[in-house]
N, C-alpha and C positions, 0 to 999 in steps of 0.2 A: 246184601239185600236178600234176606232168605226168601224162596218161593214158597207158599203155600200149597199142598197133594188137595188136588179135589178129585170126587169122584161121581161116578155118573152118576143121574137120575135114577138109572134101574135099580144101581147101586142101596141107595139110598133108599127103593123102593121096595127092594126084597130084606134088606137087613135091618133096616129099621135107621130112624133119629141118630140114636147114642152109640150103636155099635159102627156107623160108617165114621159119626165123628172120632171118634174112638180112633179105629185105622187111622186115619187122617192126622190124628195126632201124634200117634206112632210112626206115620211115615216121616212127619216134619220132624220129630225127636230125633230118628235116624239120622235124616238128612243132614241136621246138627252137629250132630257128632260126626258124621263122616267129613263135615267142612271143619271143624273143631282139630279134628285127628290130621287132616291136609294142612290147615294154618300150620299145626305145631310141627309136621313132618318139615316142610317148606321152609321153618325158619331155622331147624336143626341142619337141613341142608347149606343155605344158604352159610350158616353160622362155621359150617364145615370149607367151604368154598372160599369165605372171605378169610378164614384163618392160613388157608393153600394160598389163596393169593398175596396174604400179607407175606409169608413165608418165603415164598418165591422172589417177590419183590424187594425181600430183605435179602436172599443169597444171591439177585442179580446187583443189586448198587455192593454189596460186600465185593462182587467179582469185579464190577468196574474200578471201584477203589484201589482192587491192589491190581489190575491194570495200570490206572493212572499213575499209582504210584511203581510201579516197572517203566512207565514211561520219564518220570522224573527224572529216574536214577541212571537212565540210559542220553537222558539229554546232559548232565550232570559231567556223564564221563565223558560225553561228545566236547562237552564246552570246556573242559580238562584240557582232554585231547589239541581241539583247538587250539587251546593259548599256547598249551605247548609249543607247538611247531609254529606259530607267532611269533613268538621268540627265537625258536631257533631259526628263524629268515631273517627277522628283522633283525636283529645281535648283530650277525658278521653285517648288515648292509649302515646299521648304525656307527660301527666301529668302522666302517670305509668311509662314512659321509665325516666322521670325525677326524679320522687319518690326513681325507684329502684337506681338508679345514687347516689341519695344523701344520698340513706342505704346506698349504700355498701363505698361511702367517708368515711361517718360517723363511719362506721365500721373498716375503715384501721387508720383512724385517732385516734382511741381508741387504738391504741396498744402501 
């Protein structure tokens, strides 16, 4: 909503009709362009800021990803890890719950 430069009465009174309108025209012309020159500056900024923010926003999910994926590959080894020694408890108590099975068979079967 551009403002309109007015100017005094005296203004008007010493310079005449056409020369204050005149200035007046000229100031609004300015005016113009100096809101012309601010739009264009403001969108070139802006245009600079959303390009840093996209940037940004793309090297922080790139950083989370290969977190997450550091986090996989260390649950990965954990759950390796894990069954490992699963096994290695459960083997010798499997093979005892077996042994005693086939004493005490072997034992009913002797009668």
């Amino acid at each position: 909503m551009p403002v309109t430069a007015r100017l005094s009465k005296r203004f008007y009174d010493a310079f005449g009709e056409e020369i204050a309108n005149e200035l007046v025209d000229w100031f609004n012309a300015v005016d113009d362009t100096y809101r012309a020159d601010l739009r264009e500056l403001n969108e070139l900024n802006f245009s600079r800021f959303d390009a840093k923010l996209e940037q940004r926003l793309a090297e922080s999910d790139a950083r989370w990803e290969q977190r997450i994926a550091e986090l996989r590959v260390e649950i990965q080894k954990t759950r390796a890890d894990l069954v490992k020694w699963m096994f290695a408890f459960w083997a010798p108590t499997a093979l005892a719950v077996i042994g005693t099975g086939a004493g005490v068979v072997s034992l009913l079967l002797r009668r």
